[in-house]
C-alpha positions in Angstrom: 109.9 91.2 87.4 107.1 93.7 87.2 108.7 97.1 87.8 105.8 99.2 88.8 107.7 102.3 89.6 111.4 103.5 89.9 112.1 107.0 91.2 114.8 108.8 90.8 115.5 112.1 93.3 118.1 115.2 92.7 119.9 116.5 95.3 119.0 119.7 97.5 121.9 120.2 99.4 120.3 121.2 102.3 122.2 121.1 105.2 121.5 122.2 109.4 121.3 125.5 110.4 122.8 127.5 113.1 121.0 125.2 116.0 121.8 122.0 114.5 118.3 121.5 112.8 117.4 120.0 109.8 115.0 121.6 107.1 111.9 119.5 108.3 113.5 119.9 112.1 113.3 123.7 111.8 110.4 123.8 110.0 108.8 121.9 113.4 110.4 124.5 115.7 109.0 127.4 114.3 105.7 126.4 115.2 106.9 125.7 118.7 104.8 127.8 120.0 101.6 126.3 118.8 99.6 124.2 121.5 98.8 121.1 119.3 101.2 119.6 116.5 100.3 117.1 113.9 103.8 116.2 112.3 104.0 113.6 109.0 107.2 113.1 108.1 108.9 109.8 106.6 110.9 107.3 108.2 114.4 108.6 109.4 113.0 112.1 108.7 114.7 113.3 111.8 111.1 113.2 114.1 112.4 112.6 117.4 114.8 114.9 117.2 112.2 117.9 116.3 110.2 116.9 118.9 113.3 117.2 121.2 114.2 121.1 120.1 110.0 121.4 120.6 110.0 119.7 124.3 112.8 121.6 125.0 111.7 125.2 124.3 108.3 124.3 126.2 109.7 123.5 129.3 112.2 126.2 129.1 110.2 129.5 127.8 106.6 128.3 127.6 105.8 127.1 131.5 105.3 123.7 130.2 106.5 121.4 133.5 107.0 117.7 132.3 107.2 116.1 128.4 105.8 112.1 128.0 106.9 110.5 124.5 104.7 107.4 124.0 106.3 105.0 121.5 103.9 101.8 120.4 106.7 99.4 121.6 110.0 99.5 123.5 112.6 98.9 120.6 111.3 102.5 119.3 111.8 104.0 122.4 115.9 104.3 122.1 114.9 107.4 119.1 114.4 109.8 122.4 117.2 108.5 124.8 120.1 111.1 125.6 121.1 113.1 122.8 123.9 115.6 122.3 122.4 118.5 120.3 125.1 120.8 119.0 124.2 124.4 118.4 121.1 124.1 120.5 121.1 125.5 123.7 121.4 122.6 126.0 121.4 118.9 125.2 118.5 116.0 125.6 118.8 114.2 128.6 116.3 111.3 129.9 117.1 110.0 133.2 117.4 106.0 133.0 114.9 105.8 135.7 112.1 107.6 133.7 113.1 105.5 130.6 110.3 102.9 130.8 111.3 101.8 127.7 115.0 100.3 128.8 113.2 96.7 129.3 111.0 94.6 126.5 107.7 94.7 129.0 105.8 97.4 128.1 102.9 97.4 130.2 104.0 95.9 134.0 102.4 97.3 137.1 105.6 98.4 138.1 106.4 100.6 134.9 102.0 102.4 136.0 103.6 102.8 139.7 107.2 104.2 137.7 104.4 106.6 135.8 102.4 107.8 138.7 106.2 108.5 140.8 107.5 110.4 137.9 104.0 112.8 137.8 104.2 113.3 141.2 108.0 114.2 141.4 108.3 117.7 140.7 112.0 117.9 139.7 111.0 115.0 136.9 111.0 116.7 133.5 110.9 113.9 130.4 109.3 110.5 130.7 109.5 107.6 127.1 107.3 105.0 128.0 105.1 102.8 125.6 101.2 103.5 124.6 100.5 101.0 126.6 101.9 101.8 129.7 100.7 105.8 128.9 97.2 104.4 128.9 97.5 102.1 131.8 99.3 105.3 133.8 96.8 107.8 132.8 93.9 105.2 133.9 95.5 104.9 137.3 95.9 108.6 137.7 92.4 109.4 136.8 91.0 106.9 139.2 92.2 109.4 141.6 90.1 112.2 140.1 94.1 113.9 139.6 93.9 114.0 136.0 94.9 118.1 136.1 98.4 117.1 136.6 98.6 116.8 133.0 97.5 120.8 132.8 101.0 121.6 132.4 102.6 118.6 130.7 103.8 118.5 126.9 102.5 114.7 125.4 103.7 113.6 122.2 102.8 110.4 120.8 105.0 108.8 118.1 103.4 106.7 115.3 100.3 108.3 115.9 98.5 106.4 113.2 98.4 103.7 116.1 95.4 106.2 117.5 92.4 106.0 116.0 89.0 108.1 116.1 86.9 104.5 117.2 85.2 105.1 121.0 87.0 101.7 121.4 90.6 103.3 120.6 91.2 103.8 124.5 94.2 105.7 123.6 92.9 108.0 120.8 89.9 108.6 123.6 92.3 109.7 126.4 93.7 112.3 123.5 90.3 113.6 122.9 89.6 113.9 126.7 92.9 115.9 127.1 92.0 118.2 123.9 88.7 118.8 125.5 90.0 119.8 128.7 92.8 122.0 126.6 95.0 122.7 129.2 98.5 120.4 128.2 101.0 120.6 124.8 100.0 117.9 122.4 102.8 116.6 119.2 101.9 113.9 117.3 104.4 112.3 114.8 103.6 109.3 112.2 105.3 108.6 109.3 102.0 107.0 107.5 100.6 109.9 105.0 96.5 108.1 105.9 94.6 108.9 108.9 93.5 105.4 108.9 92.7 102.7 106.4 89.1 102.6 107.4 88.3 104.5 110.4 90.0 108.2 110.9 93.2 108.7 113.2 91.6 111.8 114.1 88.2 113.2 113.9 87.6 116.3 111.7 86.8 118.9 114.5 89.8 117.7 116.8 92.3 117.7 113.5 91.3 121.2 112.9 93.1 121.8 116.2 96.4 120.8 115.3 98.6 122.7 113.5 99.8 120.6 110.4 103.7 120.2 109.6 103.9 117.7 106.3 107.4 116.9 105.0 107.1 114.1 102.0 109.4 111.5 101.1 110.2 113.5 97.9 111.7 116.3 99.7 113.5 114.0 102.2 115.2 112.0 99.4 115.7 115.2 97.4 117.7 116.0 100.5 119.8 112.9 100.7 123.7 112.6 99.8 123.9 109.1 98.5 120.7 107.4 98.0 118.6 108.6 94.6 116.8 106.0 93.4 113.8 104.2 94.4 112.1 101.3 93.0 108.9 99.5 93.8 108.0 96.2 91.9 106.4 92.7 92.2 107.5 89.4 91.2 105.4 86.5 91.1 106.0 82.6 91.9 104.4 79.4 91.3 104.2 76.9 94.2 105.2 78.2 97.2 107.0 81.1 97.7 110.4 79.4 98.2 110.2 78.8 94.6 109.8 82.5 93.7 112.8 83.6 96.2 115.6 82.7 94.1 114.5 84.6 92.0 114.4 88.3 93.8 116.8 87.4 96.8 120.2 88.6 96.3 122.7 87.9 98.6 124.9 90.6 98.1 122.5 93.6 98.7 121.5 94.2 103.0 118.0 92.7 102.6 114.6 92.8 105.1 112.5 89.6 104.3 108.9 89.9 106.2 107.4 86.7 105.6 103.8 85.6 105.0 101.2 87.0 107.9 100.4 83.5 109.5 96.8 82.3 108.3 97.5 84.3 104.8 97.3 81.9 101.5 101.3 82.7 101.1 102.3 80.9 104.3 102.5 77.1 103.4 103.4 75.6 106.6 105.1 76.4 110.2 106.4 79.8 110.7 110.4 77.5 111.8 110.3 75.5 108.8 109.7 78.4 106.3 113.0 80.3 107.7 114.6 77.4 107.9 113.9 76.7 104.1 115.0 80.4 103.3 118.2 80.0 105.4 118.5 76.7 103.2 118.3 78.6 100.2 121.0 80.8 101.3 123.4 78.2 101.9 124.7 76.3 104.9 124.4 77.6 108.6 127.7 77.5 110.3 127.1 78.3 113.5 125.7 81.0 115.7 127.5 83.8 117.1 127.2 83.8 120.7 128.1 87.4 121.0 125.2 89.1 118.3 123.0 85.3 118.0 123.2 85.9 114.2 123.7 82.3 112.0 126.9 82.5 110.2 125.9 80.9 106.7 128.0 80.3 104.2 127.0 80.6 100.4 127.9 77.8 97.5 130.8 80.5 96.3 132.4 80.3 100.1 131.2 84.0 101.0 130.0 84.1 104.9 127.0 85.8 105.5 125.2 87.2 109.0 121.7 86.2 109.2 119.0 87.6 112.0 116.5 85.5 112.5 113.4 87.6 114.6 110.7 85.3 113.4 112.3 82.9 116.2 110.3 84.0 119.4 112.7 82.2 121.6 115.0 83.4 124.3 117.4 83.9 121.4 115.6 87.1 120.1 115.8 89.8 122.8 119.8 89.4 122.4 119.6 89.8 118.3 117.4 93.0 118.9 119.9 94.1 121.0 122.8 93.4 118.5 120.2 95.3 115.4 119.8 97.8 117.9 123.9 98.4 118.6 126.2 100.7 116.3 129.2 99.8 115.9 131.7 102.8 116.8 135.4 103.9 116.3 137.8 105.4 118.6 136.3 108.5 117.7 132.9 107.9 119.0 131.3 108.1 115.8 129.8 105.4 113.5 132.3 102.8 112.0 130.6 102.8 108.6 132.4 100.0 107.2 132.2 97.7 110.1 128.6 98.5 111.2 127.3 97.9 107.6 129.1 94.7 107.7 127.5 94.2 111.4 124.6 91.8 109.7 123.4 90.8 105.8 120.1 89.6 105.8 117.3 89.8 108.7 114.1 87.7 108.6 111.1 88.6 110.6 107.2 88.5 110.4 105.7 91.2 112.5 109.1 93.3 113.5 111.3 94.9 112.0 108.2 97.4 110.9 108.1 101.1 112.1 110.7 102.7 114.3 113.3 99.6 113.1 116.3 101.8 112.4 118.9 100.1 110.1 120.3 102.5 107.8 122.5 99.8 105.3 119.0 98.2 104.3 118.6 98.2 100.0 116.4 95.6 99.8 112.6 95.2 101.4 111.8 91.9 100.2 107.7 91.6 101.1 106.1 87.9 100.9 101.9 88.0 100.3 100.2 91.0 100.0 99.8 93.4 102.7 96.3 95.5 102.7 97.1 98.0 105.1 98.4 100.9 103.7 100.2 102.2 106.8 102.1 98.8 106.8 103.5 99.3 103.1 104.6 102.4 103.7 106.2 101.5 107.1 107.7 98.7 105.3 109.2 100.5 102.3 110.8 103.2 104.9 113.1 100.3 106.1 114.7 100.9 102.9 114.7 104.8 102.6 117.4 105.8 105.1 120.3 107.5 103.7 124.1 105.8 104.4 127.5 105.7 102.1 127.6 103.8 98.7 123.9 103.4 98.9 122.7 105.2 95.9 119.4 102.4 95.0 116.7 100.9 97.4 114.5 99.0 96.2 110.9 97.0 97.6 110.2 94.1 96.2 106.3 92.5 96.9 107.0 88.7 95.9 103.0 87.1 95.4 101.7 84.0 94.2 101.1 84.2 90.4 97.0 85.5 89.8 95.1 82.6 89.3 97.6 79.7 89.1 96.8 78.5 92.7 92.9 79.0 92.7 92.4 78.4 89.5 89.8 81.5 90.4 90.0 84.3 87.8 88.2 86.8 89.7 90.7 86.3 92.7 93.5 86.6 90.1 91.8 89.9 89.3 90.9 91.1 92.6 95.2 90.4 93.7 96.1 92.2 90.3 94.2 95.1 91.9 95.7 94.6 95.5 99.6 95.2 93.7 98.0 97.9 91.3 96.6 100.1 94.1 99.7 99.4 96.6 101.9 101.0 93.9 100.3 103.6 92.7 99.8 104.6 96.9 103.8 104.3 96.8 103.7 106.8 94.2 101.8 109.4 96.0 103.6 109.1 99.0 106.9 109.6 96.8 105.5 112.6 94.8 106.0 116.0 96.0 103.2 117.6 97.6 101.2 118.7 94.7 98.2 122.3 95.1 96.6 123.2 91.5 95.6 126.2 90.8 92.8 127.5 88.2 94.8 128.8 85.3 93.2 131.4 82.9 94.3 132.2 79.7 97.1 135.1 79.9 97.9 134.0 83.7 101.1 135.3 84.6 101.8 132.6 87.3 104.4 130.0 86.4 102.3 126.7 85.6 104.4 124.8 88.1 106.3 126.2 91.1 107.7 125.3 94.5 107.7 127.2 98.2 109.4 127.1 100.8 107.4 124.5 102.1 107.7 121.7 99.5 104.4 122.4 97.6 104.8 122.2 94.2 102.0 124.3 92.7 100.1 123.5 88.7 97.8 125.1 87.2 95.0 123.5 85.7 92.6 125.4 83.2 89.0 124.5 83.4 89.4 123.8 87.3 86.3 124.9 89.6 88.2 126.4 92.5 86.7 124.7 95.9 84.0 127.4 96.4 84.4 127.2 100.1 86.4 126.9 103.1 84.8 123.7 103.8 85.7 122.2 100.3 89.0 123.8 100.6 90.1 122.5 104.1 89.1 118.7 102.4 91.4 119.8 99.6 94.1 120.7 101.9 93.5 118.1 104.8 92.2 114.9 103.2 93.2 114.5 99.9 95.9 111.9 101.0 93.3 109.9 102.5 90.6 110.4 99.9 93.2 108.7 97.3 94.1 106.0 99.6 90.2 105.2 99.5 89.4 105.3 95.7 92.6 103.0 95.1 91.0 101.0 98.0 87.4 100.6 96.3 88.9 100.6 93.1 87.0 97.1 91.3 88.2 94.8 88.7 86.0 97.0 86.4 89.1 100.1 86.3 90.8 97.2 84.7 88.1 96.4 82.0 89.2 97.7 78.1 85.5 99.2 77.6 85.5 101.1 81.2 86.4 104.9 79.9 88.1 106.7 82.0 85.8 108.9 82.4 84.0 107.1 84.3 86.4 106.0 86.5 87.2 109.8 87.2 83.6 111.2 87.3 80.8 109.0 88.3 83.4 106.8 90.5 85.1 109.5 92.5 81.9 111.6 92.9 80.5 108.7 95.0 83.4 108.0 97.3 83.3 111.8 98.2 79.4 112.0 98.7 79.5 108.6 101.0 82.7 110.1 102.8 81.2 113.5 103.2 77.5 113.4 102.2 76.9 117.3 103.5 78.4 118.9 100.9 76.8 120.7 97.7 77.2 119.5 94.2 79.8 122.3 93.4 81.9 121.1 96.5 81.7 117.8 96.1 82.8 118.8 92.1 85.8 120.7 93.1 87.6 118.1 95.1 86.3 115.5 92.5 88.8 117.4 90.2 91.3 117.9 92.9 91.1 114.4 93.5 91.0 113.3 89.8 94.6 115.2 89.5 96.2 114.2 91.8 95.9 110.5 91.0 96.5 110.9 87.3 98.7 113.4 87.3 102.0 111.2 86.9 100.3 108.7 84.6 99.7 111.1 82.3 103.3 112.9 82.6 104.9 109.5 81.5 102.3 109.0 78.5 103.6 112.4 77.5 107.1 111.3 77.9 106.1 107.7 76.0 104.4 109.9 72.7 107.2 112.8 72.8 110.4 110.2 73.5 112.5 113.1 74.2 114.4 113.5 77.2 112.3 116.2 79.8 113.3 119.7 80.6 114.7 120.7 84.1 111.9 121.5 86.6 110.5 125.0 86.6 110.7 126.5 89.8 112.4 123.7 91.9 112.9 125.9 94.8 116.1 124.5 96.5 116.3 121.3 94.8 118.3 122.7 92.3 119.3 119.2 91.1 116.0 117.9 90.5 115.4 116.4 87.1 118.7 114.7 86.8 119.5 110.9 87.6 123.0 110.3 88.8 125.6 109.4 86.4 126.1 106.2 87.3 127.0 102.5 85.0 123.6 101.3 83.9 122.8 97.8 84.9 119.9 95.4 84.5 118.6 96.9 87.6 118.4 100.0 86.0 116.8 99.8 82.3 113.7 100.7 83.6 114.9 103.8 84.4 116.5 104.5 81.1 115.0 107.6 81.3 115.0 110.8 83.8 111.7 110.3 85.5 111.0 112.2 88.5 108.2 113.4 88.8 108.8 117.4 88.3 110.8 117.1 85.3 107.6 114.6 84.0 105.5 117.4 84.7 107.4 120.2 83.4 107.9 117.8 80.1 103.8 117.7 80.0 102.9 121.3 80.4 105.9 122.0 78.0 104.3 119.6 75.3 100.1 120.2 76.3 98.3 122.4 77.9 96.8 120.9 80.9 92.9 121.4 81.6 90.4 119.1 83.8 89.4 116.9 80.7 92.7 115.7 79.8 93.4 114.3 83.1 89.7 112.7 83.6 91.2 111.2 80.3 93.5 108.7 82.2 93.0 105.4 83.5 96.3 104.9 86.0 95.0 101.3 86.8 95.2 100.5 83.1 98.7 101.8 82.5 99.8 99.4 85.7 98.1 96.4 84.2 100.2 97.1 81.4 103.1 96.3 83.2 102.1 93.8 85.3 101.1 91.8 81.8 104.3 92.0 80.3 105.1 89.2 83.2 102.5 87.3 82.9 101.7 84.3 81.0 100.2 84.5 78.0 97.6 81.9 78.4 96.9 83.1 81.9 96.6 86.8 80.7 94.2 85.7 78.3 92.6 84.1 80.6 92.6 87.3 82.6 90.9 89.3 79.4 88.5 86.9 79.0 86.9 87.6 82.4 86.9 91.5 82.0 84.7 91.1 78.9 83.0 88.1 80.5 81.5 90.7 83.3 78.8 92.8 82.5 77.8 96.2 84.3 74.6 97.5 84.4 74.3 101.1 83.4 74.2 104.0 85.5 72.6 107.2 84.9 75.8 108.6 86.0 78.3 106.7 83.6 75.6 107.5 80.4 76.6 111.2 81.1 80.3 111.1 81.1 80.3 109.2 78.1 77.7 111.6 76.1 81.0 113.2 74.8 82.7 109.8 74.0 79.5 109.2 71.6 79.5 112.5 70.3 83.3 112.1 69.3 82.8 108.7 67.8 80.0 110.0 65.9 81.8 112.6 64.2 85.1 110.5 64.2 83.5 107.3 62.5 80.6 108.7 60.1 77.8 106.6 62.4 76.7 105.9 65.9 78.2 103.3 68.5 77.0 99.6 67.2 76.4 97.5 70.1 77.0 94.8 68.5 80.6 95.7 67.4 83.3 93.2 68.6 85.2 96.2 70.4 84.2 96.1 74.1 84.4 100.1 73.8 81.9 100.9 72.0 79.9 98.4 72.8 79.5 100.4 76.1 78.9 103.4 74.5 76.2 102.3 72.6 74.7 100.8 75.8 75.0 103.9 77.1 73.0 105.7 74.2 70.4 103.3 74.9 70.1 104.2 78.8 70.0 108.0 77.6 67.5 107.5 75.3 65.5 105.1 77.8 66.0 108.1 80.2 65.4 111.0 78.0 61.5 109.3 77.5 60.7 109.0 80.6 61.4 112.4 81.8 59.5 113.5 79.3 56.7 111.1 79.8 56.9 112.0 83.5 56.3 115.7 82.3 53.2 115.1 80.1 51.4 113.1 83.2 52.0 115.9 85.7 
């Protein structure tokens, strides 16, 4: 198995406060009084509860009348039902009759006519209802030019990255048309760190108007009591993927399996018969419980397991989601752990069991095919990432066909290598703290890496050009999520080629994502967030190449804030699961280890090639006729030079030249410098024309 990442988290021991609020929750309320919020927090963060504390002080202290939650679908809508909130001053209370999201249909007439009642009844206060029927409601209302109801109303949308900036997004241009008016309470929570895999959540000028609240993965698992470690990998199968399942699937752990998207080159054959081959692979089906309509299966070595079958679309479904949905109590009134964890095993599905699916006992995400959408990995993953007894390891497995083997196409086995590459190192920035770098000068009295109170972990860099204005610095601050999720996107087969240099992967590359995504800005701007972008997507790689050349154990982080454990695994048996994280590897005591051993400045890090270091692993797995096979095409592809590329490689030459006595031969069998003496050609080619250019004018 190709173990693309394993993190491992420390332990904060943050608890509530007075109110009952968590650190991200309180963090959310003391912005309460801000008109528009834009929370991004992970899955089980604690979202719908901040937004409950917010909706709460509103209606109470800020003269806002009504609060609508709008939930994508009905299953999510039982996050905002009535809560007990001890320590608050009153509780959460939704009536059942303004619940809209108590039945599976999201968008019946009766649920607009249920929308338009609750508007017009004054002693209505909170209303869930899905974006469907918020769209259908708002439509209906509008048509009878009464859309100033919704002056005094507080509107939060949950798993906002549904929204999008498109005129064809109705609902992301109902949001615009109530920010325009700016007269009602906006909150919008996702727990997908992009604004959209192609087009924007929100547009720049209406994003300005938000007032941002981030809380990353890394300080929610820092947080966490039992669960520590977190590993990504990929595991690939011959055939179909029955073949590979064996393999990754293991009975004993509380496992997700999303199979293949229907129409994807994974799915070999009816939706039915693939579950019914993985329920075969399991063992035997019993029976089925009429109570929960789980299958009762029972392995080869007699153990019973509970199986939930969602990809079934029968009448059969609605009561399983019911039974998922269910926690098993005690006398007490409080969670059985031991008897809701035992509740169900395994679950199967295809499009559910995505965002807002709450089931805390899950360890293993088992993926089939490869999913581009970003926001879908990371939804998927955060099945995994909730916190519950005895779980100290969660781990997402991506099982693909092998590159290659069933095309017999090596560019398609290149172009999928990329697909797993980027995916994990997007994992990795959404696991990583929230990384700012500073310039550093020589004799800086600032520590090199720090923490605040709001989970940024700042480093200085030397050599960095500081974003020279407020424009640069807002991309810096806003976008840099997004801009990584695009050159990881866009990445080609070429950041996997021997004789690319990293350099111009980090240079010429990223300057052209950032002048096509923002083509207003001046050459120093579009320079400082190349180098802001540059760090932050090899920042980690080159951490664990220090840790590789050093092979000492790192230091404790400097300046870990709260997270006074950070740094240091939990002591627990090592197991084959484990070796690949032999080592302590999160990411501040990586970092610490790196400034400890080198001085960090901008070249260094446009030194790294993170797509190489994952190709790496990935060929440890592989074949070694197929990876040859795989070489063979990188050097089989030729590039024509750019301009661009010739310039960041001047230094290479000029370092070979004094390294090896002689310049670059291009006819020397290593691909390298090959391309640097290509690229002394194109220099030279250039140099004479500017100056032939001169003499004729």
């Amino acid at each position: 198995m190709a173990n693309m990442l394993t993190m491992t988290y420390g332990h904060s021991k943050a608890g509530t406060n007075a109110q009952g609020m968590r650190p991200m929750q309180e963090r959310v309320y003391n912005v309460r009084q801000a008109q528009h919020i834009l929370l991004k927090a992970p899955p089980a963060a604690g979202k719908s509860r901040a937004l409950m504390f917010v909706a709460l002080d509103k209606m109470r202290h800020q003269h806002v009348k009504k609060t609508i939650i709008c939930v994508p679908e009905t299953s999510i809508g039982g996050s905002f039902r009535s809560t007990s909130l001890p320590g608050f001053e009153c509780d959460w209370v939704v009536e059942d009759r303004w619940n809209l999201c108590l039945d599976s249909d999201e968008s019946s007439p009766r649920k607009v006519r249920a929308f338009q009642d609750f508007m017009k009844d004054d002693t209505a206060q909170v209303l869930v209802c899905t974006h469907a029927t918020f769209r259908f409601g708002y439509d209906a209302i509008a048509a009878q030019d009464d859309v100033a109801c919704f002056d005094s109303c507080f509107i939060a949308v949950d798993e906002f990255h549904h929204v999008s900036a498109d005129d064809n997004n109705r609902l992301g241009f109902i949001l615009r048309e109530l920010l325009n008016r700016d007269r009602c309470h906006l909150m919008a929570m996702t727990g997908s760190y992009f604004r959209g895999d192609s087009i924007p959540v929100l547009r720049p000028e209406d994003e300005t108007r938000f007032t941002p609240i981030t809380y990353s993965y890394y300080e929610q698992l820092e947080g966490y009591e039992f669960l520590k470690t977190l590993g990504i990998s990929y595991e690939f199968y011959k055939g179909t993927y029955i073949n590979g399942l064996k393999d990754v699937l293991d009975p004993t752990r509380k496992t997700i399996i999303h199979i293949p998207h229907r129409g994807s080159s994974e799915a070999f054959g009816d939706k039915y018969d693939e579950v019914g081959q993985i329920i075969d692979l399991i063992g035997t089906v019993e029976r089925r419980d009429p109570e929960t309509g789980f299958d009762i299966i029972r392995r080869p070595d007699g153990q019973l397991l509970k199986v939930a079958d969602l990809v079934d679309d029968g009448p059969n479904r609605d009561l399983i989601k019911a039974s998922l949905a269910k926690t098993i109590t005690g006398p007490d009134g409080k969670r059985d752990d031991e008897a809701d964890r035992a509740k169900v095993d395994i679950i199967i599905a295809l499009g559910m069991a995505k965002e807002g699916f709450d089931w805390v006992w899950c360890e293993h995400a088992l993926t089939i095919g490869y999913r581009s959408s970003l926001t879908e990995i990371v939804q998927i993953i955060g099945r995994a990432t909730r916190d519950a007894p005895a779980k100290t390891r969660a781990v997402f497995t991506n099982l693909v066909a092998e590159p290659g083997v069933e095309t017999q196409i090596v560019q398609d086995a290149v172009n999928d290598m990329l697909k797993a590459i980027s995916g994990s190192l997007l994992m990795e920035q959404v696991l990583a703290p929230n990384f700012k770098f500073y310039r550093r000068e020589d004799g800086d009295i600032r520590a090199p890496v720090s923490t605040d109170a709001q989970g940024h972990v700042t480093i200085g860099i030397h050599n960095l050009d500081e974003p020279p204005t407020q424009r640069a610095r807002d991309i810096c601050e806003r976008d840099m999520n997004d801009l990584v999720a695009t050159t990881h996107q866009h990445m080609s087969s070429r950041a996997l080629n021997p004789g690319t240099a990293p350099e111009v992967l980090n240079q010429p590359m990223l300057t052209g994502i950032i002048e096509k995504r923002y083509p207003d800005l001046t050459e120093d701007e579009t320079e400082s967030v190349r180098q802001q972008l540059s760090a932050r997507i090899n920042l980690s790689t080159l951490a664990r190449q220090t840790l590789q050349e050093t092979d000492t154990p790192p230091a404790p982080p400097h300046g870990s804030g709260s997270s006074s454990g950070a740094g240091t695994p939990p002591t627990t048996e090592t197991t084959e699961e484990d070796k690949t994280a032999s080592a302590p590897n999160t990411l501040l005591s990586l970092v610490q280890r790196l400034i400890n051993v080198k001085e960090l400045d901008i070249e260094l890090i446009d030194s790294v090639n993170c797509f190489r270091e994952r190709f790496e692993i990935i060929s440890r797995d592989m074949d070694a006729p197929l990876l040859a096979q795989i070489k063979t095409a990188f050097t089989a592809q030729r590039y024509p030079m750019a301009t661009e590329e010739a310039i960041a490689l001047w230094p290479r030459i000029k370092a070979f030249r004094d390294q090896e006595g002689r310049m670059p031969d291009s006819h020397s069998p290593d691909e390298l410098e090959q391309r640097l003496a290509m690229a002394l050609v194109h220099l030279a080619r250039e140099k004479a024309r500017t100056l032939r250019q001169q003499q004729q004018g």
